[in-house]
Wavefront OBJ file of the C-alpha trace (Angstrom):
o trace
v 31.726 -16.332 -1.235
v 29.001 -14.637 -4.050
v 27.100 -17.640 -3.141
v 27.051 -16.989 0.807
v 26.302 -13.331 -0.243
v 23.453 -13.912 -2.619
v 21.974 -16.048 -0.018
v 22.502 -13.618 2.981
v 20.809 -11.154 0.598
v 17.725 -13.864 0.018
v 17.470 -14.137 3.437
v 17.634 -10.742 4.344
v 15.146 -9.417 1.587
v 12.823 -12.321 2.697
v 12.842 -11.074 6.918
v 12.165 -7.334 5.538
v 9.178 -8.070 2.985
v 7.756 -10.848 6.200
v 8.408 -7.712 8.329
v 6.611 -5.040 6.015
v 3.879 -7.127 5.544
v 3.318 -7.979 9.005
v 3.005 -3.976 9.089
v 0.610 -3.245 6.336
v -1.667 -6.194 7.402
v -4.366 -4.911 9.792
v -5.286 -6.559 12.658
v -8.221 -9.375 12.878
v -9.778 -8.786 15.508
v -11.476 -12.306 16.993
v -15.538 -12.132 17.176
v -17.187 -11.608 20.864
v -18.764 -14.759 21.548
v -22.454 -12.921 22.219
v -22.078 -11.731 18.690
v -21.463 -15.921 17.440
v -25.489 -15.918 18.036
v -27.531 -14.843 15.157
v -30.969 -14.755 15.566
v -33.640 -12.938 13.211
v -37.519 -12.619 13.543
v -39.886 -13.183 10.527
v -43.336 -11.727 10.049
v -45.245 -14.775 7.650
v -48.765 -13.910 7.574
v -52.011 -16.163 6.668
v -49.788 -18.893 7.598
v -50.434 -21.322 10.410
v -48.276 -22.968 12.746
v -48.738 -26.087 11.267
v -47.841 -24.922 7.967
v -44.628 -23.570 9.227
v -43.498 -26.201 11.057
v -43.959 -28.188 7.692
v -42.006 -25.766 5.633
v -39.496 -25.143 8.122
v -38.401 -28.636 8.276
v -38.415 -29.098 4.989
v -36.197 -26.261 4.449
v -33.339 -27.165 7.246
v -33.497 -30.908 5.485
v -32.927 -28.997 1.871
v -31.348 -25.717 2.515
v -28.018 -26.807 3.402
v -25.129 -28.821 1.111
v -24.999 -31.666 3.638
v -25.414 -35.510 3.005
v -25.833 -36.521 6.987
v -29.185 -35.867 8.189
v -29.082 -32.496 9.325
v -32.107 -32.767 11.909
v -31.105 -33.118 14.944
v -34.599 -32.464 17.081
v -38.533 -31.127 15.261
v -41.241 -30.985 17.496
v -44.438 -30.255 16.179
v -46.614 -28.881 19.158
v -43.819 -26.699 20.278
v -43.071 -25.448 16.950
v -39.234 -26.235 17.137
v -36.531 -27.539 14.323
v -33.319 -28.175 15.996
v -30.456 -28.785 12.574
v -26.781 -29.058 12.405
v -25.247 -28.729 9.318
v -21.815 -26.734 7.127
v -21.697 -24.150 4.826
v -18.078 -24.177 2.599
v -16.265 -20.450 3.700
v -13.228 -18.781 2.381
v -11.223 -16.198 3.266
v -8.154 -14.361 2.763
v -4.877 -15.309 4.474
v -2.036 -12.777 5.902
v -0.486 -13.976 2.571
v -3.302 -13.050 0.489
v -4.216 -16.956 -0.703
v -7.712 -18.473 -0.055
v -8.029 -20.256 3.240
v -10.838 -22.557 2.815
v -12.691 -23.809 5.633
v -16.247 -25.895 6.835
v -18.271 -23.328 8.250
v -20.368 -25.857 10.731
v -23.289 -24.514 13.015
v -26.380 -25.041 14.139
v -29.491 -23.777 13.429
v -33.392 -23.573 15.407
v -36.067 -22.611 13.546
v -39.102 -21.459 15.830
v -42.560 -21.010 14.688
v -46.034 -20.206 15.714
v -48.732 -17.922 14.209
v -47.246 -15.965 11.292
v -44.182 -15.798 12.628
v -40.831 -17.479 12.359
v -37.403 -16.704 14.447
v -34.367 -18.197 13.050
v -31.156 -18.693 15.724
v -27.841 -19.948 14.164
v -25.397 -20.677 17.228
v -22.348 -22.662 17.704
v -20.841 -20.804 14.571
v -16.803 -22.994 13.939
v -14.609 -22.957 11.073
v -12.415 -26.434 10.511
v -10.682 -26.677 8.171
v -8.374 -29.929 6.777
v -5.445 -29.002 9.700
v -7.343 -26.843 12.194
v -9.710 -25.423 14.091
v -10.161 -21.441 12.377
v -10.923 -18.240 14.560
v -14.025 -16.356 13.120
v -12.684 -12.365 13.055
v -15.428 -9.767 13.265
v -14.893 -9.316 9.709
v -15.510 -13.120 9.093
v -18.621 -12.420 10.973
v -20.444 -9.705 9.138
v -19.542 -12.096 5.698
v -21.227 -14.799 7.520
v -24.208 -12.978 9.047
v -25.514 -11.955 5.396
v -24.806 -15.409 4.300
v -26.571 -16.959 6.897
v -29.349 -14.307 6.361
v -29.923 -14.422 2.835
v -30.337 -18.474 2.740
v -32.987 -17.070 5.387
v -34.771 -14.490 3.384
v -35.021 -16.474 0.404
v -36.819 -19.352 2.345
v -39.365 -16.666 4.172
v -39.870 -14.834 0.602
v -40.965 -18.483 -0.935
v -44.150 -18.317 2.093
v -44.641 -15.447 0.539
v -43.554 -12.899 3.689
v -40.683 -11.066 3.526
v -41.009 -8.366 6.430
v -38.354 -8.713 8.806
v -39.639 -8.180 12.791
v -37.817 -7.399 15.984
v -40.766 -8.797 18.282
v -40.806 -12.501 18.920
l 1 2 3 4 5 6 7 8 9 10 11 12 13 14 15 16 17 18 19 20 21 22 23 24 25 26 27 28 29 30 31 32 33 34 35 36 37 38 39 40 41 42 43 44 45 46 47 48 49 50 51 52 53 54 55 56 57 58 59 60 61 62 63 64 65 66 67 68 69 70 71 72 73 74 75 76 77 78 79 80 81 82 83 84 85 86 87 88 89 90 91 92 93 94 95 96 97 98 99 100 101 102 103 104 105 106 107 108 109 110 111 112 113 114 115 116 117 118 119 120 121 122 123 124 125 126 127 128 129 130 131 132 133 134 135 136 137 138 139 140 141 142 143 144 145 146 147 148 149 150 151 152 153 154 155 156 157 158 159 160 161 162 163 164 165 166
């Protein structure tokens, strides 16, 4: 009987602290898929097209943690690197442990005169057992990821302005 009681108890204390923290957890809200597109504009002057077609391939090749070839399309005369590669992403569970996750996309890298515009699209978690939903709070981690890896590359050619113009 104090056996059936204690784990009636268990039971019961487990349902209420599921139940509170269902309560106190706030709600993820999934990303809109026109905000899975992130796409920046790079001022790079005194450098040709040439040259940044050079150093933009190079970089999608180098940039990324990935031992497949990552280049997927480069076309010189229109200026074009097409890459798909993974980035390793964590985040935070209901529970509060680390779910870790592949964070696999791909990226085009335009170029012509001083200028460079940088599009990562197709944005997925997987992890080892599924297929993760990026929350707008996954997204604005992700965004300054995805942009810093960005701004160091246009800082080494030795821009670093940011443009809205294409």
């Amino acid at each position: 009987m104090v056996e059936s009681t204690r784990w009636t108890a268990l039971v019961m204390l487990a349902a209420l602290l599921a139940a509170a923290g269902c309560a106190v957890t706030p709600e993820r809200k999934p990303a809109k898929a026109e905000d899975l597109t992130i796409r920046e504009v790079w001022q790079v002057p005194g450098l040709t097209k040439d040259q940044l077609f050079d150093a933009a391939n190079r970089w999608v090749r180098t940039a990324f943690d990935d031992d497949v070839d990552i280049i997927q399309y480069a076309n010189r005369r229109r200026g074009i690197v097409v890459g798909k590669t993974f980035i390793p992403y964590q985040r935070p569970n209901a529970v509060g442990l680390r779910e870790k996750y592949d964070l696999r996309f791909t990226i085009v890298v335009e170029v012509k005169e001083g200028k460079v515009r940088t599009t990562f699209t197709d944005l997925h978690l997987f992890s080892l057992n599924e297929m993760g939903t990026i929350y707008e709070s996954d997204l604005k981690i992700i965004r300054n990821r995805l942009n810093r890896r960005v701004e160091a590359w246009i800082a080494s050619l030795s821009g670093d302005k940011k443009q809205e113009d294409w």
